[in-house]
C-alpha positions in Angstrom: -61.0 10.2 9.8 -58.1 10.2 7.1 -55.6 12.4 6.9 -55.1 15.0 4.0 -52.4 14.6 1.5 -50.9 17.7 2.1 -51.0 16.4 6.0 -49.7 13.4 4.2 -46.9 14.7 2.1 -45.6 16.7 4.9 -45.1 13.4 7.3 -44.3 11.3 4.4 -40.9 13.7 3.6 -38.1 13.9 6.1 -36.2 16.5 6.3 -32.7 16.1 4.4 -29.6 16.1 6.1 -26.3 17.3 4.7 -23.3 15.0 5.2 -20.4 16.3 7.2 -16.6 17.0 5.9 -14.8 18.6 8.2 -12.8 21.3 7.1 -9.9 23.1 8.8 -8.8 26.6 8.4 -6.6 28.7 10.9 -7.1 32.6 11.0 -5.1 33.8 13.3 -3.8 31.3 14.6 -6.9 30.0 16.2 -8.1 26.9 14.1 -12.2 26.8 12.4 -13.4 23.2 12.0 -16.4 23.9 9.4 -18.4 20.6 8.4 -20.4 22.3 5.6 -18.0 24.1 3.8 -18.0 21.7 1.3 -21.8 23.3 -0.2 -19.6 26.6 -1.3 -18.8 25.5 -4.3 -15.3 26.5 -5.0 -16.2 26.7 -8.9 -18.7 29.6 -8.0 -17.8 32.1 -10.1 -18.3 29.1 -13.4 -21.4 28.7 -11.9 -22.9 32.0 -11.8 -21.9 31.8 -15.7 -23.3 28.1 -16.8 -25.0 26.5 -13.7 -25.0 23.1 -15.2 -21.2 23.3 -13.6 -22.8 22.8 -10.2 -21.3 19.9 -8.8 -23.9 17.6 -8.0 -23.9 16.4 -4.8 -24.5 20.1 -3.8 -27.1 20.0 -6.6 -28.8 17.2 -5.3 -29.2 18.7 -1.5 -30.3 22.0 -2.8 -33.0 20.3 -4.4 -34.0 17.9 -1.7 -34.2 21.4 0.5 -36.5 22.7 -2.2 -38.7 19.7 -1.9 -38.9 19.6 1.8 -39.8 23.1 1.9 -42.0 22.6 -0.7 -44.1 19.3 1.0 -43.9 21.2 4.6 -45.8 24.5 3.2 -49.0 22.3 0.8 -50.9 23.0 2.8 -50.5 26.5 2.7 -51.3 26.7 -1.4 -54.4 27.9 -1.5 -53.5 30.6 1.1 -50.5 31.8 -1.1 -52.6 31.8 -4.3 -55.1 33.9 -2.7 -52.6 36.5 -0.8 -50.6 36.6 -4.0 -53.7 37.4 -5.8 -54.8 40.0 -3.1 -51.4 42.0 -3.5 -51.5 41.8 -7.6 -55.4 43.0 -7.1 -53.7 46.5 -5.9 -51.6 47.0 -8.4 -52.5 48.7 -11.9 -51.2 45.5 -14.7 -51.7 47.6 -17.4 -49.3 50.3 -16.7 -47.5 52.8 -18.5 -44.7 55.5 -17.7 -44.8 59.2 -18.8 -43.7 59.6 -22.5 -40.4 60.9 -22.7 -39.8 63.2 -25.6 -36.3 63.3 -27.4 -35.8 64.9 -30.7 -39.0 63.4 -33.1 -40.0 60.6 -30.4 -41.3 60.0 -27.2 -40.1 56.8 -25.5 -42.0 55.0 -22.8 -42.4 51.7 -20.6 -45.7 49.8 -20.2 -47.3 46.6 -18.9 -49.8 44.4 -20.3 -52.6 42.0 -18.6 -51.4 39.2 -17.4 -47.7 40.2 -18.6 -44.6 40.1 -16.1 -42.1 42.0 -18.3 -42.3 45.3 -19.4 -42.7 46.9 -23.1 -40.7 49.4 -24.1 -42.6 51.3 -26.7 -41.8 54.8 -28.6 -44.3 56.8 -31.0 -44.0 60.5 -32.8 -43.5 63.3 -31.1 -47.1 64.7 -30.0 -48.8 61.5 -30.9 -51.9 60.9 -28.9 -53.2 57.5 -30.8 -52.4 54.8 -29.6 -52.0 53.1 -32.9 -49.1 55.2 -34.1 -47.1 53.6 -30.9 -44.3 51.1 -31.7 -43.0 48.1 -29.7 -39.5 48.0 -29.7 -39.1 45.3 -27.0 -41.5 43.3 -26.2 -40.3 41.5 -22.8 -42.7 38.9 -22.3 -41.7 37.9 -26.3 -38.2 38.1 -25.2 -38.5 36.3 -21.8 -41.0 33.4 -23.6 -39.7 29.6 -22.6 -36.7 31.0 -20.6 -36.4 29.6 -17.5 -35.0 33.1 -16.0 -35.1 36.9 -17.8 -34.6 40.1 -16.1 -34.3 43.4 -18.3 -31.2 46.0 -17.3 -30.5 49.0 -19.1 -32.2 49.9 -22.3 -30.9 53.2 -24.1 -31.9 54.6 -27.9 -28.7 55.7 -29.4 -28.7 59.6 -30.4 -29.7 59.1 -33.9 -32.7 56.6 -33.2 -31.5 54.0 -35.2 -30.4 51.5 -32.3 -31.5 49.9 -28.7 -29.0 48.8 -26.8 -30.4 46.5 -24.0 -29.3 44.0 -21.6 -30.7 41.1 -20.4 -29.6 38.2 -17.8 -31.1 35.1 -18.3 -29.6 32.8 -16.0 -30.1 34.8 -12.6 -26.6 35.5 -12.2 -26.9 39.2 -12.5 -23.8 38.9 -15.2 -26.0 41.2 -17.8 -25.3 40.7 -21.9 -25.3 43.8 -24.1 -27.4 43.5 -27.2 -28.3 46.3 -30.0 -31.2 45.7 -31.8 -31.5 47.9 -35.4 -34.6 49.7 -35.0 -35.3 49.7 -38.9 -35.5 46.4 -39.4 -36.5 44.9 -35.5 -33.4 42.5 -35.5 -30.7 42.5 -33.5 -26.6 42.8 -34.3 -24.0 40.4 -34.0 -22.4 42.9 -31.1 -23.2 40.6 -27.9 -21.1 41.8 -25.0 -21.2 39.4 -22.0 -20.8 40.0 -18.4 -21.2 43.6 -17.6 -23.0 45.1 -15.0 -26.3 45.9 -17.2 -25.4 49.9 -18.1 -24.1 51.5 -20.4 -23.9 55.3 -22.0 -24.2 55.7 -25.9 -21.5 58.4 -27.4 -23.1 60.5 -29.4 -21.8 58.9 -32.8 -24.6 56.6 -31.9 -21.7 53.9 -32.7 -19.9 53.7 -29.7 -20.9 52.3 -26.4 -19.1 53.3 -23.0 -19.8 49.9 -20.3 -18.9 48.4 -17.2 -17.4 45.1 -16.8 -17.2 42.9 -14.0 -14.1 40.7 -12.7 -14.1 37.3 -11.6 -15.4 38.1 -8.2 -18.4 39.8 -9.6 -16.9 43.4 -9.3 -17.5 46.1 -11.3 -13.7 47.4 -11.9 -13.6 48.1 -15.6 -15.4 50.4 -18.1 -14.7 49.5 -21.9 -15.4 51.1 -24.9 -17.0 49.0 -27.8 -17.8 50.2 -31.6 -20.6 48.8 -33.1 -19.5 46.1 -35.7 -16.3 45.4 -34.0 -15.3 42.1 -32.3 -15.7 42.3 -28.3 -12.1 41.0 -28.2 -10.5 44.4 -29.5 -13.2 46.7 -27.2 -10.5 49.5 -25.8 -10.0 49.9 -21.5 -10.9 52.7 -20.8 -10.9 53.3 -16.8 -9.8 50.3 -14.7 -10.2 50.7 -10.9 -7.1 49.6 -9.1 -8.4 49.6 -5.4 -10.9 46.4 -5.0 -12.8 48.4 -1.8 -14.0 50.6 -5.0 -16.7 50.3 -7.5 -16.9 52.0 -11.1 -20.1 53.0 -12.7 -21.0 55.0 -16.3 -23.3 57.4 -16.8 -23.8 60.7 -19.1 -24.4 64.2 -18.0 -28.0 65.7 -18.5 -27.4 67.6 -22.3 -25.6 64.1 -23.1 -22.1 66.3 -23.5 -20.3 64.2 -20.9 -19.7 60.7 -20.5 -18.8 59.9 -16.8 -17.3 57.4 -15.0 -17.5 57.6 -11.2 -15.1 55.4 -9.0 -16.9 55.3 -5.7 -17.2 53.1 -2.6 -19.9 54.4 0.8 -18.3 57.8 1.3 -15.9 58.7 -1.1 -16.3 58.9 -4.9 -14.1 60.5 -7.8 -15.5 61.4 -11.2 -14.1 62.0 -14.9 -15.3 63.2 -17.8 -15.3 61.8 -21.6 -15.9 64.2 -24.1 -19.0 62.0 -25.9 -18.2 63.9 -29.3 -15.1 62.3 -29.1 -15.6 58.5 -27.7 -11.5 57.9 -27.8 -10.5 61.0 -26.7 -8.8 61.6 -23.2 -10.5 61.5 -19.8 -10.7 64.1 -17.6 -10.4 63.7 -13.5 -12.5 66.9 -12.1 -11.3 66.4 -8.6 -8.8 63.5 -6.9 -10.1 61.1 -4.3 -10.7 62.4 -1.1 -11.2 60.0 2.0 -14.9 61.3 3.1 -15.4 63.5 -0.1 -18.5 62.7 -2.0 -19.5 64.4 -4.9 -21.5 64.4 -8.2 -21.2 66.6 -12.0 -23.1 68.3 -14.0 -22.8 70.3 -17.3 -24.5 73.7 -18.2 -23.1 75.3 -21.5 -19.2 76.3 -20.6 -19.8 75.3 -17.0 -19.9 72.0 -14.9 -21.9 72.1 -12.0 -20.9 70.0 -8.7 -23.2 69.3 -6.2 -20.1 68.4 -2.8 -20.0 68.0 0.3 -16.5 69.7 0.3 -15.3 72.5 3.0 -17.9 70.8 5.6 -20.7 70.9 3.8 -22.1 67.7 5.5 -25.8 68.2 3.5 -24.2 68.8 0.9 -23.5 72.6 -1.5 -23.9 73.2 -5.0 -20.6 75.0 -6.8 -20.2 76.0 -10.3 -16.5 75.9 -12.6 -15.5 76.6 -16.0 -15.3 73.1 -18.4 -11.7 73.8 -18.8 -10.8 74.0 -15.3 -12.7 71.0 -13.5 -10.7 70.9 -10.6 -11.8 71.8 -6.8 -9.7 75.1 -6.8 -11.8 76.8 -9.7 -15.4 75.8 -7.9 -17.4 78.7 -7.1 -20.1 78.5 -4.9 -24.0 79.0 -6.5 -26.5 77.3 -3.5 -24.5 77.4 0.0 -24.8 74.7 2.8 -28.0 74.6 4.9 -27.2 72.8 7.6 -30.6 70.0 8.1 -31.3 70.3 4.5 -29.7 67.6 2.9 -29.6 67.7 -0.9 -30.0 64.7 -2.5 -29.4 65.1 -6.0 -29.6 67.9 -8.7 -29.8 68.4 -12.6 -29.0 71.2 -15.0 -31.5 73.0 -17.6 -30.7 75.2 -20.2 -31.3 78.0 -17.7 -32.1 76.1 -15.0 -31.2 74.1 -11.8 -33.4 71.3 -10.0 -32.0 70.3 -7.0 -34.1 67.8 -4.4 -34.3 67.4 -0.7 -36.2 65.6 2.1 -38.6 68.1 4.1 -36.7 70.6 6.8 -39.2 69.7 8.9 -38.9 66.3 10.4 -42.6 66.2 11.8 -44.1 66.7 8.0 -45.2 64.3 6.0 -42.3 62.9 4.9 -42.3 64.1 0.7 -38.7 65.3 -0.5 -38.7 69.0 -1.9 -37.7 70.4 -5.3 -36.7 73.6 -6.3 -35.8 75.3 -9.3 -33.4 77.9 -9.3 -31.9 80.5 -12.6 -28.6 79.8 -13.1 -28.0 83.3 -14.4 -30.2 85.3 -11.2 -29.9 82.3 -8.9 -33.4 82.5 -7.9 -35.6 80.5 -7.0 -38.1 80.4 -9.8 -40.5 77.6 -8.8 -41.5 74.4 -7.6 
């Protein structure tokens, strides 16, 4: 009886074998004799950028791995096929997300048959027929004969003229910016390169607020770029001087407040750009605290600060004027409850939504929400 060819395959291929170079480090004084440090390429951070860099004996033995794995696991194709088509049988392909209404549009995310990127997609406000839906990026148009395309952020500017988006295409998670005119479907010269994949529109809807990442793939700088300028002159804005921190952007609920947050696992700081005015000054609401976590808000003269300041280990909620950000104006709205640990919040026009897991550790494990008056303090629902 003859063997298979997947049985054949797998005898046929051996299984590679790196070559040794011993290489000698000493950390603390005590000296490290590694044979295979010679596949960490020393060029990595060129590679994450243009992978034809690789050098190619490393190449070469990440490939012949490939291949092994490849001949040992033939046998196992069918199987794969038909558990991958099991798990894609449970999910819903053509999918769509909630419309989200802003101004005279509703924006939304969807999924076609047999598609693996998603379609972002806005109609008029109201609009129940399908037909009056337009595509402004198709992703599986965008992504066609690439070897590699992932979708980051993608934000409408204020006026609904432009998409920003960004999109890596090599795998490196080093995301490009692009802004696509929504009149006319085509995209601006305005390419920024390696950022982090977010960004925060101003609301000039000319003016984009990113983050971008250093040579060791660290997000330590937010920049400031003007539609139709060149990326060379884009302004610094924040740049984050302790390399145990990260720096993120975002924008406040009513779109008031750009903020960047400089954070690492259990402390964070914040500041606050006015978005009216893109290059005006920042402002820091409170100074870095070891162990002090905290996040902003904005409701009409007021911020509002979710903290875990004076002990509040699950975290309070405290309210302070706009013009006096800092910890010694914040006023206390939703007190600490020990076991209740809040996990995020967002302001309404006259309202506050603030989320936490179940008090009760034996229910089924769904987080709460509650909405609360900011003028009676209530709780008013949910």
């Amino acid at each position: 009886m003859s063997a298979s060819p997947a049985a054949t395959a797998q005898s046929a291929l051996a299984p590679p074998s790196a070559r040794r170079k011993p290489q000698s480090a000493h950390y603390h004084g005590i000296e490290v004799v590694d044979e295979y440090a010679w596949l960490r390429a020393d060029n990595w951070q060129d590679v994450m950028r243009d992978p034809g860099v690789l050098d190619a004996e490393i190449r070469a033995y990440l490939e012949a791995e490939n291949a092994y794995t490849a001949s040992q696991l033939a046998d196992t194709t069918a199987l794969q096929e038909r558990l991958f088509a099991e798990m894609k049988g449970r999910i819903k392909e053509d999918d769509s997300s909630v419309p989200s209404p802003d101004g005279a549009f509703e924006y939304g995310t969807s999924f076609i048959t047999g598609g693996q990127y998603p379609l972002l997609t806005r109609r008029p406000r109201g609009a129940s027929d399908a037909m009056a839906e337009t595509i402004l990026l198709d992703g599986n148009l965008e992504a066609a004969d690439k070897p590699y395309w992932q979708l980051g952020g993608a934000t409408h500017s204020p006026d609904h003229r432009y998409l920003a988006y960004a999109v890596d295409e090599k795998g490196s998670e080093l995301f490009t910016v692009r802004v696509r005119d929504l009149t006319t479907g085509k995209d601006l010269a305005d390419e920024i390169p390696d950022t982090r994949g977010g960004f925060v529109w101003a609301q000039d809807s000319a003016t984009l607020f990113y983050v971008r990442l250093d040579a060791n793939h660290r997000p330590l700088y937010v920049y400031r770029h003007t539609l139709g300028t060149p990326i060379e002159s884009d302004v610094l804005v924040y740049e984050e001087s302790d390399k145990g921190f990260y720096v993120g952007v975002g924008q406040t609920q009513s779109g008031r407040f750009i903020v960047v947050d400089a954070h690492d696992h259990q402390t964070n700081e914040v500041r606050l750009i006015d978005a009216t005015r893109p290059d005006g000054p920042m402002q820091l609401v409170s100074p870095r605290r070891h162990g002090h976590e905290y996040s902003v808000d904005d409701h009409g003269d007021d911020l509002v600060v979710m903290t875990n300041s004076g002990g509040a280990e699950d975290f309070r909620i405290c309210s302070t004027p706009v013009a006096t950000p800092q910890e010694a104006y914040w006023r206390e709205i939703l007190p600490h409850q020990p076991g209740r640990l809040l996990l995020d919040m967002t302001a309404f026009s006259g309202h506050l939504a603030h989320r936490h897991p179940p008090l009760c550790r034996w229910r089924r494990a769904r987080d709460r929400f509650r909405r609360r008056s900011l003028q009676s303090r209530h709780v008013v629902g949910l």
